[in-house]
C-alpha positions, 0 to 999 in steps of 0.5 A: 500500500505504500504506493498510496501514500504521499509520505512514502514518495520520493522528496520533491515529488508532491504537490499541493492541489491548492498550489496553483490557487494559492500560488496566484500572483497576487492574492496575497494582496487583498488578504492583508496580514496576518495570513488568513489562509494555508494550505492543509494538504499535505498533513496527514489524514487516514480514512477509517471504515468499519469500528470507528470507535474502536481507533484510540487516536495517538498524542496529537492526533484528532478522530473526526466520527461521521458516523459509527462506521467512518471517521478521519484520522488527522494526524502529523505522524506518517499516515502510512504508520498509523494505517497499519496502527488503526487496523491492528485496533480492528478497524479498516484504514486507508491512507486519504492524504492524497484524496483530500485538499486542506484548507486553513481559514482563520477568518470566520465570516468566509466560513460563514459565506461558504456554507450554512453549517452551525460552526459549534457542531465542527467537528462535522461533515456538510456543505462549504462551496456547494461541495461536501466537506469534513471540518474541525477546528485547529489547535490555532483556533482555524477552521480546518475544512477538507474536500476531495482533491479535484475540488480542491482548487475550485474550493481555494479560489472560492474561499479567496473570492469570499476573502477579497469580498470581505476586503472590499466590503471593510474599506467602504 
């Protein structure tokens, strides 16, 4: 299974899906400081499938449950470790790094332009951008939001349009 998992490819290899949006010439410009967003996407995340909640997370680690039969892992050790920890807990896991782009908003009112989910309910599932997500919230206090990787690039550009209309909006 290593050949699924981003942190067993060779250095120099890996690219963010969010690169090319977030890598823009200028939009930085209208985000002001501090930064109002990162990229996510290359952080650990496993995908459990089967008894959730028999996965006991490690130091660091934070286990999202959707349900009593799927849950995300995020970790910052090696995804591909974990995978193997979390099936000798008896649950099935799968690598899903590579599967998700991650992004990092620090300003809740874009949250609140991209989707009609109660922010206390996070950490949850639901719609950000008209596309499903997983959020959490960051020990930084950021929210965190996840979506399939082909999405990822419509959803950076979605969530700096909604930063560059907040920008817009404060200087009037």
């Amino acid at each position: 299974m290593n050949f699924l998992s981003p942190s067993r490819c060779a250095s120099g290899t890996l690219a963010s899906p969010l690169a090319r949006s977030l890598g823009r010439v200028g939009w930085s410009s209208y985000l002001g400081e501090p930064e109002q967003v990162r990229d996510l996407s290359l952080e650990g995340v496993v995908e459990v499938r089967g008894n959730a909640s028999a996965v006991s997370p490690g130091a660091g680690e934070e286990l999202v449950t959707l349900s009593p039969r799927r849950a995300f892992l995020f970790t910052g050790g090696d995804p591909a470790e974990v995978v193997a920890r979390v099936r000798g807990q008896g649950a099935l896991a799968y690598d899903a790094t590579g599967a998700l782009a991650g992004i990092a908003i620090a300003n809740e009112r874009v949250l609140r332009r991209l989707t009609d989910l109660d922010l206390d309910s996070i950490p949850t599932a639901g719609p950000f951008a008209r596309v499903s997500a997983v959020f959490r919230r960051g020990t930084d206090g950021w929210f965190h939001v996840y979506v399939q990787q082909e999405l990822g690039h419509y959803v950076a550009e979605a969530v700096l349009d909604a930063l560059a209309g907040l920008e817009q909006t404060t200087w009037r």
